[in-house]
C-alpha positions as CSV (number, residue, x, y, z in Angstrom):
1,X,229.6,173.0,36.1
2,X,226.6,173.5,33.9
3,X,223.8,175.4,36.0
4,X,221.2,173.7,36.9
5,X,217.4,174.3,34.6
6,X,214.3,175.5,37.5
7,X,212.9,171.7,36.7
8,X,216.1,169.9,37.7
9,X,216.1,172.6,40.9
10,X,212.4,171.3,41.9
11,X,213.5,167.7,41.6
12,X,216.5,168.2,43.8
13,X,214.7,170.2,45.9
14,X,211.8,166.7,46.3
15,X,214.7,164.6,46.7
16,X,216.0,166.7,49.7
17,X,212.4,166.8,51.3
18,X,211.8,163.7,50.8
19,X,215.2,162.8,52.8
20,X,214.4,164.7,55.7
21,X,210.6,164.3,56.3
22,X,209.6,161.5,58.8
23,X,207.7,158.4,57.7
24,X,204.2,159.2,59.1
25,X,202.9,156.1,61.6
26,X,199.6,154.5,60.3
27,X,199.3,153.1,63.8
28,X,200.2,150.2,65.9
29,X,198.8,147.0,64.5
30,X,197.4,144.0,66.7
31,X,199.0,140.9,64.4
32,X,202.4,142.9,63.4
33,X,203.1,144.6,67.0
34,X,201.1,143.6,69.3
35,X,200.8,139.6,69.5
36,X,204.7,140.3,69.6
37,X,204.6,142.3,72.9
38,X,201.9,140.0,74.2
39,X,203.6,137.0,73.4
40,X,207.0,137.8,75.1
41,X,205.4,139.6,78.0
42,X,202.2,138.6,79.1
43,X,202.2,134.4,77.6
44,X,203.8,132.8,80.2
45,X,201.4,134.3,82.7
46,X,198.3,134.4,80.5
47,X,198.8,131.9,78.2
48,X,197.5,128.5,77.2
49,X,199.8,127.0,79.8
50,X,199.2,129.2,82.9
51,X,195.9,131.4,83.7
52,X,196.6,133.5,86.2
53,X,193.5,135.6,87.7
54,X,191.5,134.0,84.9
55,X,192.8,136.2,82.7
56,X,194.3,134.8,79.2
57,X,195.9,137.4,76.6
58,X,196.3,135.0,73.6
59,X,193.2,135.5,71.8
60,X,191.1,138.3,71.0
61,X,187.9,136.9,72.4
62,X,190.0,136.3,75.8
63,X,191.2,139.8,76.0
64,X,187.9,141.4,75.6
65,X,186.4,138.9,78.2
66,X,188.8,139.9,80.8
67,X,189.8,137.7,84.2
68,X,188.0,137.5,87.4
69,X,188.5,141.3,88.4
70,X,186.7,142.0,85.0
71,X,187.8,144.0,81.8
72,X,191.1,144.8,80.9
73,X,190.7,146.3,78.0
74,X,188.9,149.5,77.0
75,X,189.1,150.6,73.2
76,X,190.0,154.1,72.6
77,X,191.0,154.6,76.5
78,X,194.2,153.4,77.1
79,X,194.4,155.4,80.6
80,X,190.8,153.2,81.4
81,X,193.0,150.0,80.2
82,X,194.8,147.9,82.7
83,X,196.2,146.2,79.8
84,X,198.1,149.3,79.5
85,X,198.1,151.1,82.3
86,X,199.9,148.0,84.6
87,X,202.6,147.7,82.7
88,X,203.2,151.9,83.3
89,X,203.7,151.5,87.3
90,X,206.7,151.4,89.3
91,X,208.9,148.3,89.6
92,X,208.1,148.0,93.0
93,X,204.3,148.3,92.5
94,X,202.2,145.1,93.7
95,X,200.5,145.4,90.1
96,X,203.1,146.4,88.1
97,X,202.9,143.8,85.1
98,X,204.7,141.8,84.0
99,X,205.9,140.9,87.2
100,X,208.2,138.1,85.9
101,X,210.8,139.0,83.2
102,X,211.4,142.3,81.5
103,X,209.0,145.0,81.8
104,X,207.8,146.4,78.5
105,X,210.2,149.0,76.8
106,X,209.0,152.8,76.5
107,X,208.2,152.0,72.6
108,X,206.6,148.7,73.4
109,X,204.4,151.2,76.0
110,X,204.0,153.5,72.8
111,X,202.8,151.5,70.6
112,X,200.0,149.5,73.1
113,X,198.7,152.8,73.8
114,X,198.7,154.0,70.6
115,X,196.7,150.4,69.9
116,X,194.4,151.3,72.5
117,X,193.9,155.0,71.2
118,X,193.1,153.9,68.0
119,X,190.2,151.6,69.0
120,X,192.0,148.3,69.5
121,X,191.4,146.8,66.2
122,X,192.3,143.4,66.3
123,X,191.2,142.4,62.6
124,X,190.0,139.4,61.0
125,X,186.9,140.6,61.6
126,X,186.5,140.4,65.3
127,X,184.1,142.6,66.6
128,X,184.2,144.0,70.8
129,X,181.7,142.5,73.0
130,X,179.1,145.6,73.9
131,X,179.6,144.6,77.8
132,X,182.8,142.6,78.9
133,X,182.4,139.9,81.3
134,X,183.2,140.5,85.3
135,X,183.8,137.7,87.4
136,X,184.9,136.9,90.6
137,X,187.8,135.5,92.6
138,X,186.0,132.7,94.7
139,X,183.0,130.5,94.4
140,X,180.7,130.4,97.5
141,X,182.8,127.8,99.0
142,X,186.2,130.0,98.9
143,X,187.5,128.1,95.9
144,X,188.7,128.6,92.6
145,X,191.3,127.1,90.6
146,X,194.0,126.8,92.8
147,X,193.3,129.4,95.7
148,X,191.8,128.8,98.8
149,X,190.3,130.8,101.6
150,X,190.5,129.1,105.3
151,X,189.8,129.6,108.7
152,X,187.0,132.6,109.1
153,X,188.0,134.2,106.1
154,X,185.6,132.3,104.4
155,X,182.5,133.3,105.9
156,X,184.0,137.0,105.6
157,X,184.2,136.8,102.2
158,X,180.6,135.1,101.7
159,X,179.2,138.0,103.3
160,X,181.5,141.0,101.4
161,X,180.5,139.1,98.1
162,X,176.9,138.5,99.0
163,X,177.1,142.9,98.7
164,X,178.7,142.7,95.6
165,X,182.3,143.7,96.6
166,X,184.4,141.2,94.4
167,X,187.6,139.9,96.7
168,X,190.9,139.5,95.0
169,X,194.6,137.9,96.7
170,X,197.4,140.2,96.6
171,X,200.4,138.7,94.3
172,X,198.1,135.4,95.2
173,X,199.0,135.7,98.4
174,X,195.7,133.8,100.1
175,X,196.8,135.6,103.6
176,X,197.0,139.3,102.1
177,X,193.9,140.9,100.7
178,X,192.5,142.7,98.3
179,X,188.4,144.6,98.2
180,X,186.8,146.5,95.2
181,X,183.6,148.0,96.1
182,X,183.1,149.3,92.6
183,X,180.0,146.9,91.7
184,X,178.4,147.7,95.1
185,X,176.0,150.4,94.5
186,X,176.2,151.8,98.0
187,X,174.7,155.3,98.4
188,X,177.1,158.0,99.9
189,X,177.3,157.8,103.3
190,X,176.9,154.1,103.9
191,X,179.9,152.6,103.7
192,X,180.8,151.2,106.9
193,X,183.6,148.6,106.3
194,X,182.7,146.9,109.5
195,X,182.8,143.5,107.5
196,X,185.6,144.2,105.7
197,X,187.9,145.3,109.1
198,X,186.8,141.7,110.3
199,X,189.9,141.0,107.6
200,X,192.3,142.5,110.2
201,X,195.9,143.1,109.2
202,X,195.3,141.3,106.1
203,X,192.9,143.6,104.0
204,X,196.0,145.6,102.0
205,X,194.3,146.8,99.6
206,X,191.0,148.6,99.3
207,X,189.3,150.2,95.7
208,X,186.2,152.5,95.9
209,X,186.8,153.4,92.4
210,X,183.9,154.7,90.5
211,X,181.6,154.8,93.8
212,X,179.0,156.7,95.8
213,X,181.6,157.0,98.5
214,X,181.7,160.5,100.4
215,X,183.9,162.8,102.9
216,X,182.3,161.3,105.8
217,X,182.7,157.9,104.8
218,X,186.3,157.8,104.6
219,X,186.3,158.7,108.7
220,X,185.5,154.8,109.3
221,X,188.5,153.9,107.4
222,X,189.8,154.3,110.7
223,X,188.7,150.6,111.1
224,X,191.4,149.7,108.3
225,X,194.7,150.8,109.9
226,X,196.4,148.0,107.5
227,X,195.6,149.0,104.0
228,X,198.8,150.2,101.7
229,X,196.7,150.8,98.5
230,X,193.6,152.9,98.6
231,X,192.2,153.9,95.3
232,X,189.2,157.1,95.3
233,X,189.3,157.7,91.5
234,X,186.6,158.8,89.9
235,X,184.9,159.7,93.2
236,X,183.4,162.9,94.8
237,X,185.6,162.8,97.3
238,X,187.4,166.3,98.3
239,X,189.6,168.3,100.6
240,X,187.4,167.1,103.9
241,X,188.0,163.7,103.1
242,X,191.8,163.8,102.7
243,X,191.7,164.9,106.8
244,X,190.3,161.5,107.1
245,X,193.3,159.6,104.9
246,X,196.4,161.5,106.8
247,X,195.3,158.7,109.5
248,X,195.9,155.9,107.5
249,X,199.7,155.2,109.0
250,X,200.7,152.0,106.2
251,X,198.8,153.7,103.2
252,X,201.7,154.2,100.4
253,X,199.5,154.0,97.4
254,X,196.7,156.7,96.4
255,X,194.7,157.3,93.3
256,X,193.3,160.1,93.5
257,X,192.5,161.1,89.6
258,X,189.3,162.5,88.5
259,X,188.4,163.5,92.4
260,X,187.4,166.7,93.5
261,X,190.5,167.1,96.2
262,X,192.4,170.2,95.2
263,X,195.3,172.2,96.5
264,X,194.2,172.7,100.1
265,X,194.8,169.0,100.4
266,X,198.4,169.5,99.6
267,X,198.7,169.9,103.7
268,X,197.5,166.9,104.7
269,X,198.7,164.9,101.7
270,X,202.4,165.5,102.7
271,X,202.0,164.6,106.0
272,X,201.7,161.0,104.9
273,X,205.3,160.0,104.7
274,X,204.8,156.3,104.0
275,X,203.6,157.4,100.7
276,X,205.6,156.1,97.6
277,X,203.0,156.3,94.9
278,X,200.2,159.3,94.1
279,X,197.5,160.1,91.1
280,X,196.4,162.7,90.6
281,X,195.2,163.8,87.5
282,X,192.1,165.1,86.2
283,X,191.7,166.1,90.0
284,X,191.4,169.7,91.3
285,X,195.2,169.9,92.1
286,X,196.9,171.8,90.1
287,X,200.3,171.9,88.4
288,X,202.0,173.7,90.9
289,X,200.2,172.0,93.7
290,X,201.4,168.6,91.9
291,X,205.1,170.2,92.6
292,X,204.7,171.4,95.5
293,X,203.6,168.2,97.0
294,X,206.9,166.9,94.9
295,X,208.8,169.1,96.7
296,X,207.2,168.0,100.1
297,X,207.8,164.5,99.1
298,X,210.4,163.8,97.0
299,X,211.0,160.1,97.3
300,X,207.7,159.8,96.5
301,X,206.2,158.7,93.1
302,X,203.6,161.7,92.0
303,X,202.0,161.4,88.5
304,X,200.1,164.2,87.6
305,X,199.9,163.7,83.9
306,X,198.2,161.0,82.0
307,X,201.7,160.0,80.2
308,X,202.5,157.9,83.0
309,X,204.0,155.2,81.2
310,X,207.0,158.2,79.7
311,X,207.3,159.5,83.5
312,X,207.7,155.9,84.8
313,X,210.4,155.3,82.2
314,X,212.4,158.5,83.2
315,X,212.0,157.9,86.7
316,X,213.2,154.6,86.4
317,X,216.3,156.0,84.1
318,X,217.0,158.3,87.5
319,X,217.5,155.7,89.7
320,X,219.8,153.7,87.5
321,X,221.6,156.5,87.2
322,X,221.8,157.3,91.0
323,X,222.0,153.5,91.5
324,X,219.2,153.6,93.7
């Protein structure tokens, strides 16, 4: 065998490079990849055939206008993107989309956020509304589309609307609730809830996200015995307001991320044994906090990165595996 000259080396040596080097990823695309996840996932929900929450997922203009609990999409944020960020929860989540068919796959989750992340371009010109629409569940007669609210209900939710709070079903259930106080503009210490624990056992879910809420406000939660789902991101709330939560004995959802509460909460927050899902990053807990309140709860769900979507999928590998 003839050796080899030093430019036949160098072109060998390309050839093998070239072999082993990964195809870089120019990002997901909204025609190529993501109309396909949209289309088999989302469609039969939030299609032309079937609208449910107002919220359609077949157009560009419809996904930037968002349903009646407002925008779903937030370009460059997946983690601010319920578009994403529903389709990362547990199974067993009340929001966990899709909730008919097959959840998305981890790469189908890989390549919406990566979407997201990279702005959400959806071509062809299209351009993102500077403020997405927010709507509401229910007219000032308790109706829309096909829900209804009856009995005194109704004049509940006339007077929770007339503050701003927008009133949802859970799973369009019209007998279990659902409150977001976001739009309110309440200062701190004036939430009272009194209107809201005329509700009774069916307010489930409550979300002060991205209020004025304080510490001391959370002690009249004491009114809401019933709620399951309490979300306090992007709050000031801290340690003293978690002494207020341990009372809550149904709560088994909390979002905590982007809070103040750090590890001296870790006490009271595995006290509450009902809880099966917990958020907590960008808080003040800290890594080992986040596994020490693991280790305090460990059938509990608690996500203290923002790459929920991979821990969802390995959690959800476990419990095939353990055929729980």
């Amino acid at each position: 065998m003839y050796p080899l000259c030093l430019s036949e080396r160098l072109l060998w040596l390309v050839a093998g490079i070239t072999l082993v080097v990964p195809v870089l990823s120019l990002g997901a695309d909204y025609s190529a990849d993501i109309v396909r996840i949209l289309e088999e996932k989302c469609y039969r929900c939030h299609g032309d055939n079937k609208i449910k929450g107002g919220l359609r997922l077949d157009s560009p203009r419809s996904i930037m206008s968002g349903g009646d609990g407002g925008a779903v999409l937030v370009p460059g944020k997946p983690i601010d993107s319920l578009l994403y960020l529903m389709t990362t929860y547990p199974e067993d989540d009340p929001d966990y989309m899709p909730q008919k068919g097959e959840g998305l796959s981890q790469a189908e989750q890989a390549l919406l956020k990566d979407w997201i992340e990279g702005g959400a371009i959806f071509g062809g010109g299209f351009k993102h509304e500077a403020k997405p629409t927010i709507g509401k569940k229910y007219s000032d007669n308790g109706l829309k589309g096909t829900y209804k609210i009856v009995g005194d209900a109704v004049h509940v939710v006339s007077k929770l609307q007339a503050m701003g709070v927008l009133v949802d079903t859970v799973n369009h259930d019209a007998k279990r609730f659902e409150l977001v106080y976001t739009y309110t503009e309440l200062p701190g210490g004036s939430f009272d809830f009194g209107d809201a624990a005329e509700l009774g056992e069916a307010l489930v879910k409550l979300s002060l996200s991205r209020t004025n809420v304080a510490d001391e406000d959370l002690g009249r939660l004491k009114k809401l015995q019933s709620i399951e789902y309490l979300d306090l991101s992007r709050t000031s709330i801290g340690d003293q307001g978690m002494a207020h939560i341990v009372e809550m004995p149904n709560l088994s959802y909390l979002n905590l991320r982007d809070t103040n509460v750090s590890d001296n909460s870790i006490e009271y927050l595995s006290r509450m044994e009902n809880l099966k899902q917990i958020y907590l990053w960008s808080s003040g807990i800290t890594e080992s906090g986040a596994k020490a309140l693991r280790d305090r709860l460990p059938e509990a769900f608690v996500v203290f990165d923002t790459d929920i979507g991979l821990e969802t999928q390995s959690r959800r590998a476990r419990n095939s595996q353990t055929g729980s």
